[in-house]
N, C-alpha and C positions, 0 to 999 in steps of 0.2 A: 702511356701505361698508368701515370698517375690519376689520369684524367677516370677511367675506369673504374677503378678502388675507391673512389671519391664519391662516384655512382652509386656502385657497389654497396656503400655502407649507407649510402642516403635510403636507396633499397632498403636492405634488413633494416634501419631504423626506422624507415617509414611503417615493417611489415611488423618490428617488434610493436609498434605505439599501437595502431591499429587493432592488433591481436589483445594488449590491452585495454583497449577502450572495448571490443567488445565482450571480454571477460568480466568487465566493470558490469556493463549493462545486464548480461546474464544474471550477475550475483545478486544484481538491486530486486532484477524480477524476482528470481529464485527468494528473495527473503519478503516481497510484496505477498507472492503465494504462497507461500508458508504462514506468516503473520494473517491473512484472509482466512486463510482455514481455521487456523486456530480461536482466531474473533470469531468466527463461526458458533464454534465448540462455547465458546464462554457465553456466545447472547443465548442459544439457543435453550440451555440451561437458566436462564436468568429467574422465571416462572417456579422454578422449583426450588431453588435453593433459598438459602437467606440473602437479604440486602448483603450484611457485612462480608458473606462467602464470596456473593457475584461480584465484591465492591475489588475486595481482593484478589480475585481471579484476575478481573479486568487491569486491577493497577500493573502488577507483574507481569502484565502482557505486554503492556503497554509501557512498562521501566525497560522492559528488552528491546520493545520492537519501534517507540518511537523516542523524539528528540524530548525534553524536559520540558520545554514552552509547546509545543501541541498536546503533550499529558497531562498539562496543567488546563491545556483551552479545553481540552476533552472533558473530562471529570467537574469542571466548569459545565457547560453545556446539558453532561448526565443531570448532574442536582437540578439543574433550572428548567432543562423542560422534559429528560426523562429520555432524548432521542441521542442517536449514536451521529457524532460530527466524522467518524472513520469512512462511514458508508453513505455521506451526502441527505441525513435523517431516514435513508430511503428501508434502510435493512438490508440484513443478508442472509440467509438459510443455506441448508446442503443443498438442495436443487439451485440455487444460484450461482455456488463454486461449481459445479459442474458448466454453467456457461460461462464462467469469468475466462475474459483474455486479459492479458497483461501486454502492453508494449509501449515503447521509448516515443515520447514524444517530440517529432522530429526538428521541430521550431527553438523549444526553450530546454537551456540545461537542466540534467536532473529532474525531469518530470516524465513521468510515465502513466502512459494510460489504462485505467483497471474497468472494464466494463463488466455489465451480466445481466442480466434478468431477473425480475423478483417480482413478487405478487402483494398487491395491493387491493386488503380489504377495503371493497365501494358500498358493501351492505353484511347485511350476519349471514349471507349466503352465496354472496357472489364477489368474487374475486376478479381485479385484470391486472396481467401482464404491463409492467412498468420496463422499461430499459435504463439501466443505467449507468451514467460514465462519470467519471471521476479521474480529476488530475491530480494527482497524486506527487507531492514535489518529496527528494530521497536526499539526503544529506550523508555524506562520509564521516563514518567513526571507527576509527583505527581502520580494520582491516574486512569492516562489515558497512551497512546502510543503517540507517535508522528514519524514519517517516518523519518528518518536516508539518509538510501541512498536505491538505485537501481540499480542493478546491478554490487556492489560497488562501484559507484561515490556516495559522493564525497572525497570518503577517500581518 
């Protein structure tokens, strides 16, 4: 009978860890799709507003959503050549969060895969279809994710 109970809890313990590892993984997505749209919302406005607004949009976005050494490589990166290190240089628009998936990459911890589609001016009047994926590595902070790096920068 002892032998059972012994089972038993190895069960529920197995089924409690499980249940949170994939709780884990929902949340990192849940805060990768969230944090993409809202980068979204701040580049897509970049055009219009002032330097200092977009500068500040971006920082606050990026004080929330990622770690302090990739906010630092980011805003680094902005100054020096003007492209987004979040999105692989590639960009992202609202037609590209509609294709984006997000999912756990199965090999290495904490990495998860953000793909999508975007469009790449090749002249002043013709555009193509680029794909693109991005590893996205997620760090634990308190009881939330915060973005690490991309692509491995900035390790």
């Amino acid at each position: 009978m002892k032998f059972l109970g012994v089972i038993f809890t190895i069960y529920i313990l197995h089924i409690t860890c499980y249940g949170q590892i994939k709780t884990d993984h929902q949340k990192a997505i849940t805060m990768l799709k969230t944090y993409y749209n809202e980068h979204t919302k701040v580049w897509e406005y970049k055009d219009t507003e002032s330097p200092d607004v977009f500068d500040k949009k971006l920082d606050a976005l990026q004080l929330r959503y990622c770690t302090k050494k990739l906010r630092s490589f980011s805003q680094k990166v902005i100054a020096d050549r003007g492209t987004d290190v979040l999105t692989n240089y590639m960009g992202i628009d609202i037609t590209s969060i509609k294709t984006m998936t997000i999912v756990k990459y199965p090999v290495k911890k904490n990495i998860y895969i953000v793909s999508y589609d975007t469009f790449i001016m090749i002249s002043s009047t013709e555009a193509q279809r680029q794909h693109v994926i991005l590893h996205v590595g997620v760090v634990k902070a308190g009881n939330d994710y915060k973005i690490a790096s991309v692509d491995g920068y900035p390790e």
